[in-house]
C-alpha positions as CSV (number, residue, x, y, z in Angstrom):
1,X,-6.9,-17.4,32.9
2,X,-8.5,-14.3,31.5
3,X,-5.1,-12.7,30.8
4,X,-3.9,-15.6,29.3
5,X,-4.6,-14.8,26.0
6,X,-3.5,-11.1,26.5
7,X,0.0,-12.4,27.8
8,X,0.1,-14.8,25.0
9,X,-0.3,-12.0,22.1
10,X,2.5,-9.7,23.9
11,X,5.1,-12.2,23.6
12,X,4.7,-13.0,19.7
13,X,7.3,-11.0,17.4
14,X,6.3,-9.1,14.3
15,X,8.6,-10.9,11.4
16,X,9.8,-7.9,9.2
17,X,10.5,-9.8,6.3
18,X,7.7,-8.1,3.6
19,X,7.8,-4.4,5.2
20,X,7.3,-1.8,2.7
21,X,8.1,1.7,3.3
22,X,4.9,4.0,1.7
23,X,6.6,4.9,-1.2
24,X,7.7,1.0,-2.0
25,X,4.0,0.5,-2.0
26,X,2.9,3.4,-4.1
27,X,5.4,2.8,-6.4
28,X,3.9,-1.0,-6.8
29,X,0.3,0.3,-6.7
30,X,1.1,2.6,-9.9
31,X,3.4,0.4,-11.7
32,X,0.7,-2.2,-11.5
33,X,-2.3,0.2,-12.4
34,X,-0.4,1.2,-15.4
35,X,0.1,-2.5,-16.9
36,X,-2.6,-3.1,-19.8
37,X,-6.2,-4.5,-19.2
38,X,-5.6,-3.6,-15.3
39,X,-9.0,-3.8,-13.3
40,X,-8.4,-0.4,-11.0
41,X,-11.6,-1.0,-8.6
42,X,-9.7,-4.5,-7.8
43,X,-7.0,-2.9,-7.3
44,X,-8.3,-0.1,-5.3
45,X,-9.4,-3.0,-2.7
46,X,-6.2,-4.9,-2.8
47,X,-4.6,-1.9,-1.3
48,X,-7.5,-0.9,0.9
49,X,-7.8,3.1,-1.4
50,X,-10.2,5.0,-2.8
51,X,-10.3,4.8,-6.8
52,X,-10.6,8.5,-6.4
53,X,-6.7,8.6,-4.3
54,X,-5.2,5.9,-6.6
55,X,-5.6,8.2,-9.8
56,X,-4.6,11.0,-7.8
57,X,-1.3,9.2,-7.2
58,X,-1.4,7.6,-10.6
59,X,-1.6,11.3,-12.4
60,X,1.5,12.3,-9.6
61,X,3.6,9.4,-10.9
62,X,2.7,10.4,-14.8
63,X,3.5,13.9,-14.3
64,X,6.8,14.0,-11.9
65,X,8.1,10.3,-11.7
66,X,9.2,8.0,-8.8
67,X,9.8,10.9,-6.6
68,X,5.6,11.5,-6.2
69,X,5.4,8.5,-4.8
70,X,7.1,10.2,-1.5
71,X,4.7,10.4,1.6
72,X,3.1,13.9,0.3
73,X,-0.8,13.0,1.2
């Protein structure tokens, strides 16, 4: 009975439906922290960052565009 739970977990399926590659999310991270009247320390915890790494890629998207969103640390 002890492995019951174990066995159950290992059959369930992932549904892919909302998977977002990195740079979908950065990309929706900075569009969103640009809007007006934006609270970044919210925001910061929605996506689970550091305030200090969201302006870092914030300042990334303002100087070179969409491509900084790319998985570059």
């Amino acid at each position: 009975m002890g492995n019951s739970l174990k066995t159950e977990i290992s059959h369930k399926k992932a549904m892919p439906f909302n998977v977002k590659t990195v740079m979908e999310q950065r990309l929706e991270l900075v569009m969103q922290a640009e809007q007006q009247d934006v609270n970044i320390s919210e925001l910061c915890r929605r996506y689970g960052i550091s305030r200090r790494v969201c302006y870092k890629w914030l300042n990334r998207y303002r100087e070179i565009g969409r491509a900084s969103c790319r998985e570059i640390g």
